[in-house]
Structure formats: structure tokens, C-alpha cells
N, C-alpha and C positions, 0 to 999 in steps of 0.2 A: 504494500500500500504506500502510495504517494502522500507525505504531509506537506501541506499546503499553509500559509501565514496569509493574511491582507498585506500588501505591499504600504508601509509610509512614502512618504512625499520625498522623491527621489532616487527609489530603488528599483522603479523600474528600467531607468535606464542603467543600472549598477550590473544589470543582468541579459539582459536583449539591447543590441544597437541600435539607436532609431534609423529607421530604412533610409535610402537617400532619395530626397524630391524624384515626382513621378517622371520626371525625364532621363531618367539613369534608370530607374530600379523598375517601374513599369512592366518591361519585358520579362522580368523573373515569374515564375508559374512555380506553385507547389507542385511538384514530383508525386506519381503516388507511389503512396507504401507496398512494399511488395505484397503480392497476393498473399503470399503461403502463411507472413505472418500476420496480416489480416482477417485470413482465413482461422487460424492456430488461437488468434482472441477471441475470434466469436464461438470456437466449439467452448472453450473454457468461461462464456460470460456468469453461469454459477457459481462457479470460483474463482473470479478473477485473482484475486490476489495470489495464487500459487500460480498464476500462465509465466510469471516471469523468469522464475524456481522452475519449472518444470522445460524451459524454452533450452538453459542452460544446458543439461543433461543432451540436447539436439547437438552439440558442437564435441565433432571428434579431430582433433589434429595430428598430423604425421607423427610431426617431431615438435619438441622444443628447442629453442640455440639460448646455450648461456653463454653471455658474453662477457666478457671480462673487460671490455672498456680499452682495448688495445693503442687507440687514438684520442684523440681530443673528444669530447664530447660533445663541444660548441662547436666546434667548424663542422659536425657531422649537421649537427640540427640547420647549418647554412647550405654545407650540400643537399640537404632533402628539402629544404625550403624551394630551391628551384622545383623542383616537378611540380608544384601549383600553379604552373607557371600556363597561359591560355595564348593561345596566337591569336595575335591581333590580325583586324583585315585592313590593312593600311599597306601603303606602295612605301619601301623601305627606300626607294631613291626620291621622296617627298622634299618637300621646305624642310632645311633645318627647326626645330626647336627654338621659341621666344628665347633670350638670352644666351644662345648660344656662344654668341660669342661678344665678350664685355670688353671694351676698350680700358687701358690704363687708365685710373683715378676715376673713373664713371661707377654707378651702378641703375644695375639694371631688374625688375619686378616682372616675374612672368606672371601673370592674374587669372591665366585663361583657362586652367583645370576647374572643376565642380569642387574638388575635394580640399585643394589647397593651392596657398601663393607659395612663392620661391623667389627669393631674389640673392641676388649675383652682386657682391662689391669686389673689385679689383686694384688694385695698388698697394699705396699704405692705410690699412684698414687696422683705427685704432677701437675702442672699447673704453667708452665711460657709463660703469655702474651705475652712478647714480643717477644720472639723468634717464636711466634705460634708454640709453644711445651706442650707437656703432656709425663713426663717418669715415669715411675715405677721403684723402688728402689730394686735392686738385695739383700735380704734377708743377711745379715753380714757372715752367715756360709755358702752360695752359693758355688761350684766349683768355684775357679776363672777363669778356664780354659773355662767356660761358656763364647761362645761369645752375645757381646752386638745385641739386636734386634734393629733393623732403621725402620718404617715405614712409609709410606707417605699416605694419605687419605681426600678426600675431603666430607664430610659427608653432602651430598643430595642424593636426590634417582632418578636421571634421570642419572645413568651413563652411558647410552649407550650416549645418546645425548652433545659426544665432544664442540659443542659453547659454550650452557650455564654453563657444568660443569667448563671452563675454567675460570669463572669469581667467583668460590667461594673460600673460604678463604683454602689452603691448611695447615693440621696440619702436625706436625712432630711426632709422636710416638718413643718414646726411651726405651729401658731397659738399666740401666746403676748404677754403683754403687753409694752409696750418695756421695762421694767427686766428684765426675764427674756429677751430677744432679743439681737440679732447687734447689734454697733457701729455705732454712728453710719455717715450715708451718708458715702463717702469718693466717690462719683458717683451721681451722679441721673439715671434718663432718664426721660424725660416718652411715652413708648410703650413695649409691652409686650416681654416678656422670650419666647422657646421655647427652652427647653432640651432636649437630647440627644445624646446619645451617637454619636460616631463609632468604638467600638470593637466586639467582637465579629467578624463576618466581614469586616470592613473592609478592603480589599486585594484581595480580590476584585469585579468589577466587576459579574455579578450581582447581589449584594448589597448593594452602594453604592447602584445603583440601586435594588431593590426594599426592600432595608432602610430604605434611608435618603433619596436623593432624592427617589424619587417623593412616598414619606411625606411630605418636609420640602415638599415641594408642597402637597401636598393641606392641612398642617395650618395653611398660611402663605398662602396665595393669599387670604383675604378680608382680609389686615391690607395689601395695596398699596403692600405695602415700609417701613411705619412699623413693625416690629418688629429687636430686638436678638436675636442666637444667641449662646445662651450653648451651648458644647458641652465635653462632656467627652470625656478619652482624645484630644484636640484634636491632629492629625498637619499641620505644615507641610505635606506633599506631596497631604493631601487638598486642602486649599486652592490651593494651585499647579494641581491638574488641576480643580477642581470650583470655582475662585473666583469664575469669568464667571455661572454658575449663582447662587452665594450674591448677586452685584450685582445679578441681576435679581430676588431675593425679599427683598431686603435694603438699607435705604439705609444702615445701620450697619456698623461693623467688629465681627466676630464677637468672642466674649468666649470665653478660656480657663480654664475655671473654676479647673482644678486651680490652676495656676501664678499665677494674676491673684489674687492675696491682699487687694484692695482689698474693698470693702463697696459693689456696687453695688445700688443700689435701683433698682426698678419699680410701675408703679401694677397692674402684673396679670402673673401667667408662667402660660405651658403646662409643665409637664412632660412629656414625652414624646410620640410621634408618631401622629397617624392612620394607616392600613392599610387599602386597601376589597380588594384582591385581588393576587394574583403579579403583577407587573410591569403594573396597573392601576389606572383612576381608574372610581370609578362615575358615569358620565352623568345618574343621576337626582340625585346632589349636585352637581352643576356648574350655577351657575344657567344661564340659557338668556340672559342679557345678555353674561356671560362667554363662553359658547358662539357665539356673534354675534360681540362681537371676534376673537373667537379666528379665525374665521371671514372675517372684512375683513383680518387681519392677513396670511393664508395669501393671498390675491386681491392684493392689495396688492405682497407680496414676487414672486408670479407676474410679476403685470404689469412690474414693476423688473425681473428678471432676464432679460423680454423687451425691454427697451427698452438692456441693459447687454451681449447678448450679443455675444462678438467675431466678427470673421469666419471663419468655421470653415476647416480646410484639412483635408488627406486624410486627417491622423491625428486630429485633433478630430469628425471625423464619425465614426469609430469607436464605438461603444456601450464601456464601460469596466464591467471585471470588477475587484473587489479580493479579493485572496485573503488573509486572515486569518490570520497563520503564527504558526507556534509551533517549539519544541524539547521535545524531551524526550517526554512523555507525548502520546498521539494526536497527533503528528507525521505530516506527508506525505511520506514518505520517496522520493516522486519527485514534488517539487513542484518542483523545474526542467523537470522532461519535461510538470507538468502548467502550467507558464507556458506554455510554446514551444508546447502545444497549443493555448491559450487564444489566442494570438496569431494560430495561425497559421488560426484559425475565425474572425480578424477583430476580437476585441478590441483595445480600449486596457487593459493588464495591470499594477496596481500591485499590489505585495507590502506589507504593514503589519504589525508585529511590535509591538503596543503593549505598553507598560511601565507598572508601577504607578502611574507619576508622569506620562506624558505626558497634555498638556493635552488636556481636551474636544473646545475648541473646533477643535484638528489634527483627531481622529478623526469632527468630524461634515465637515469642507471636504472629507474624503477621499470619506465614504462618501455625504453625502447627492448627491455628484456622480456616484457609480458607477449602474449598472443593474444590473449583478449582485454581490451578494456570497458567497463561496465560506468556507466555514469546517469544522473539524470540532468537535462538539458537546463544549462546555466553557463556561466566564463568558464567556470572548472575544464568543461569539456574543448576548452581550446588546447589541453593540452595530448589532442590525437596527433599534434604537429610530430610529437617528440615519439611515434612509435613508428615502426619498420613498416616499410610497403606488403601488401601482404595479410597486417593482421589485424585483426575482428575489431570494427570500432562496435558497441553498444549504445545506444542514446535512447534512453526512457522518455519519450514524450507526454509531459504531462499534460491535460486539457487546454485550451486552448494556445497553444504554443508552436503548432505544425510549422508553421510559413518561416519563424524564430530558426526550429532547431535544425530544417532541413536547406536555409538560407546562410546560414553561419556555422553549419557545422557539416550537415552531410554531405551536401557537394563539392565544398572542398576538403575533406576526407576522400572522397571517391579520387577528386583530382590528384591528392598525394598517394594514391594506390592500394588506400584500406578499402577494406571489408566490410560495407558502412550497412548495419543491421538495425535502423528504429525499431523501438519499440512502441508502439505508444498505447497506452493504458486505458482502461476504460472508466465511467462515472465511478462503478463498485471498488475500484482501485484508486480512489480516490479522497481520500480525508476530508474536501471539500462536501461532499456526499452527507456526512456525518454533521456538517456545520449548515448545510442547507436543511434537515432534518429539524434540528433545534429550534429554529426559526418559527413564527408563532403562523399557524395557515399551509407549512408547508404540506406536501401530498407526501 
């Protein structure tokens, strides 16, 4: 049985992403569920709460791989982040890209995405904290007559969606000569600056990832670790779970704009982050040399993890289910009954309750060694990114939620090459059942 809470003022979006305006998202169509297990709900609707316990027992697997971790853990979750990847239908010998290409001491705002702006400053790009400013210094033999650039930009990437964008830190962008600009360098780096925002849905793990890492991917993966992160709304605990990630896009220590009152300079900054789709990278901008490594990388960690396996024993040859727990809101209020099921079908059954702050790198040694993962649909279940192509995603769809778990989780799940098995429950599986009962006139 699914428990269910009244959502407070706010926490719907803490859980579901708001869709994007009907001119983007329009075309998306719920999927339907597969027959059989559509079918597999309605013979069980007398007992609903045992079809989910009883569905388990249906999955037989060859083998299990345990894996010892032979390689990095984070540059794996970046090579499988490519296969999410959707060809676009565009003619690749098209117009260059807005800001493609920035003149010395100029900057330039590309505005024209749905999702987010991006702007490009080039020369000497200095950093004053306080004023939440970044100006680039007009070259000394400049036209004077050249007027000064002003731009204003919040660098996250939901900017259709006016509430949340209103609470992130607005920067100032300037072109302006040095006597009219920020103070002298108090530090110099000799490679470039991306700046952005870890604030807005941050804390939620959908959106760390689709807001923020993949983007900070995609906008960083041709600089091969010679760039500095300046971020605002800058959270220790993001760093603590997402630091092994910043190492491998990053050979520098991140910079905290707010607090870091110093005057760092750059010879070039990003402002804010690319976006090609929901919890996706488009394969037609991934060069195809990149797609290669990426590709010997994946063959590579294979081969190690066969030459590192230990010698299996009775409970190691087990296939391993991890069930995704929670409290509170869409809780499995017989997930003891639904371990002891799991077990007794022949799983290896770990339980994982992650926390805002627990490390990545724990939640990919978990999952990407499981076959099956089990969850009910909320951010938790973004993390099917971190499991092997191949094995069984789970997704409990509670009442009214279809359009939610099969828009942000199942499809791209199928895209990254899981086994993507909804579930979705029925009223009697359902705790709200029990609260609409109480209710004074209910039938």
C-alpha cells in the first residue's frame, strides 16, 4: 500500500517538475502501460496490495556482476550520461550559434533558448562580489565612441518558470573601461571562469541533476578540466555529495562568489548553463571522438571488472534488488513484507534511504551493482541514471501521477537502456482510499 500526505505550499514542485509552456512540451503523449502488467493489476484488484509482492517473484535473471569499482565512479556516470542522448533534426552545416564567437573586451547574451540565457564575456573579465557584478575591461586602444554593454542575467536553467527564477541571485554584466570597472586583480587565472547558480530547486535531486549537473556537463566538457566554477547560493553539502563530479570537470577549486570578496580575474566567463532536454544530452553535439572515448572507457572498465571479480558464493550469485525508501509522502507502508518477498523470490535485498547530503559516489556502488531497482515515483527515482544499461528500473505509480513518472523518469530510463517496468497501483493500494472513507458522506 501507497501512503499518501496533503502536499503544503511548495512541495509540489519539490517532487514533479513543472512541464515546460505548451510550445515545447505539447507534443509529449503519455505512453501506455504495458499490457501484461495492466493486465496482472486487474486479475489481483481483491488484493491489491500483495500484486506488487507477488509481481517481484515474475523476474528471473541470468547472472549477477559484482563489481568492484575498478575505475572512477564519476566519469562512468558521465560516460552513460551520453546514451540519453536524442538526434536532433537540424542540418549540422547550419548558422553558427548566437555568441559564437565574442570579440576581445565585448560580451555577448545569447537569449534565444526557452530554457535558459548564456552569455559570453571575453578579455579581462574581472569579479566584484558585492555589487553582484562581472565587467570586462574595454581593450586601452578601443573606439571610445564604443558604447558601454549592461546586462542583467540570472544563470539557472528553468527560465520559463517566473516563481522560482525570481529567487536566484541576479548578476550585473558590464563592458566598461578600467577607470570605471571593479578593482584591481586580487587573483589571476590564466583559464576561463562558468558561472552558476546552485540555488532554486536545489535539494532536490531531480533537479541537481537536470538543472544543474547535466547542464554543468554539457557547458564544461570541451574546456578538459582547464576551467574555474564560480557558483552562487554556493551550499557546502552540495559539494560534499557532488565534489567527485566537480574533480572530474574541474582541475580548480570552485569559487564562492557571494562570500569570496576578493577581485578574481579571467581571460573569458560563461555565464550561465546549456540545457538540450529533461534529464538529456543531444548526441548530434557530442563530437563523435568524444563518443569513441567514451566508448573505450565503458570496454575498458568491462574488461577490469572481469579480470577483479571475486569468487562468488551462494548469496553473491543472487541477482540484487535495491528498494528506494522513503517516509512520509508515497511511502510503502509494507515494505518489510515487500523485503521478505523480494528475498524470498531469490534476491540479494538492500534498503537505501538517501539524504540531501549523502555522497554520489555511495549511491552509484549501490545501484550500479543492483539488477533491479524498486522505487515509488518522486526525485529519489532520478537516480536510475546511476544503474547499468540493461537492468530492471521499477517505478510504483501512485494515483494521479502517470504523465509525472512516465515524462521524467520512464522515457528517459528506456533512453539510457533500462528495463523500465511501471507499476502503477490501484485506489485499494492506496492510503488515500482510507482518508477519503473518513470523510463525513463518503460512499
Amino acid at each position: 500500500m501507497i501512503h499518501h500526505h496533503s502536499p503544503q505550499k511548495g512541495e509540489a514542485a519539490a517532487e514533479d517538475p513543472l512541464p515546460l509552456p505548451a510550445e515545447e512540451s505539447g507534443g509529449v503523449k503519455m505512453k501506455e502501460l504495458r499490457g501484461r502488467l495492466a493486465d496482472y493489476a486487474c486479475q489481483h484488484r481483491k488484493h491489491g496490495h500483495d500484486a506488487l509482492l507477488r509481481m517481484l517473484a515474475g523476474f528471473t535473471l541470468v547472472s549477477c556482476l559484482l563489481l568492484l569499482l575498478p575505475g572512477s565512479p564519476v566519469s562512468a556516470i558521465m560516460d552513460e550520461l551520453l546514451q540519453l542522448g536524442r538526434r536532433a533534426r537540424h542540418d549540422d552545416e547550419g548558422p553558427a550559434p548566437p555568441c559564437a564567437d565574442v570579440a576581445n573586451g565585448t560580451l555577448c547574451c545569447d537569449r534565444t533558448a526557452l530554457r535558459t540565457d548564456v552569455c559570453v564575456m571575453r578579455g579581462d573579465v574581472r569579479t566584484q562580489a558585492a555589487s553582484h557584478s562581472l565587467f570586462v575591461l574595454l581593450p586601452p586602444n578601443s573606439n571610445s565612441s564604443r558604447p558601454a554593454t549592461d546586462e542583467r542575467i540570472r544563470p539557472y536553467t528553468r527560465k520559463w518558470e517566473s516563481s522560482i527564477m525570481s529567487t536566484i541571485d541576479e548578476l550585473r554584466l558590464r563592458s566598461a573601461p578600467e577607470g570605471d570597472a571593479a578593482a584591481p586583480c586580487d587573483v589571476r587565472h590564466d583559464v576561463p571562469a562558468v558561472v552558476f547558480s546552485t540555488g532554486g530547486y536545489t535539494g532536490n535531486v531531480y533537479h541537481e541533476f537536470n538543472d544543474g549537473i547535466i547542464p554543468l556537463y554539457i557547458t564544461t566538457r570541451n574546456y578538459n578540466k582547464k576551467v574555474v566554477f564560480v557558483m552562487l547560493e554556493y551550499h557546502d553539502w552540495w559539494m560534499t555529495k557532488y565534489g567527485h563530479i566537480v574533480e572530474q570537470l574541474s582541475d580548480h577549486p570552485p569559487i564562492d562568489f557571494t562570500n569570496d570578496r576578493r577581485t578574481h580575474c579571467f581571460p573569458e566567463a560563461v555565464v550561465g548553463l546549456r540545457i538540450h532536454d529533461e534529464l538529456a544530452t543531444d548526441a548530434t553535439i557530442v563530437k563523435e571522438e568524444e563518443k569513441e572515448a567514451a566508448a573505450a572507457r565503458r570496454q575498458q572498465r568491462h574488461r577490469s571488472s572481469k579480470r577483479s571479480r571475486r569468487t562468488k558464493t551462494d548469496e553473491g550469485d543472487k541477482p540484487r534488488l535495491t528498494i528506494i525508501s522513503r517516509n512520509g509522502s508515497r511511502a510503502i507502508e509494507n515494505e518489510a513484507e515487500l523485503v521478505r518477498a523480494a528475498a524470498g523470490a531469490g534476491f540479494r535485498v538492500a534498503v537505501l534511504q538517501p539524504r540531501q547530503d549523502t555522497e554520489l559516489a555511495k549511491m552509484y556502488r549501490a545501484l550500479n551493482a543492483s539488477d533491479v531497482m524498486v522505487g515509488v515515483h518522486g526525485a529519489a527515482m532520478t537516480h536510475f541514471l546511476l544503474m547499468r544499461p540493461g537492468s530492471v528500473f521499477i517505478q510504483v505509480v501512485p494515483l494521479g501521477t502517470d504523465w509525472a513518472a512516465e515524462t521524467y523518469y520512464g522515457e528517459p530510463a528506456r533512453r539510457l537502456g533500462l528495463r523500465y517496468m511501471p507499476y502503477k497501483i490501484l485506489p485499494s493500494e492506496s492510503s488515500l482510499r482510507a482518508v477519503r472513507q473518513r470523510r463525513p458522506g463518503a460512499d
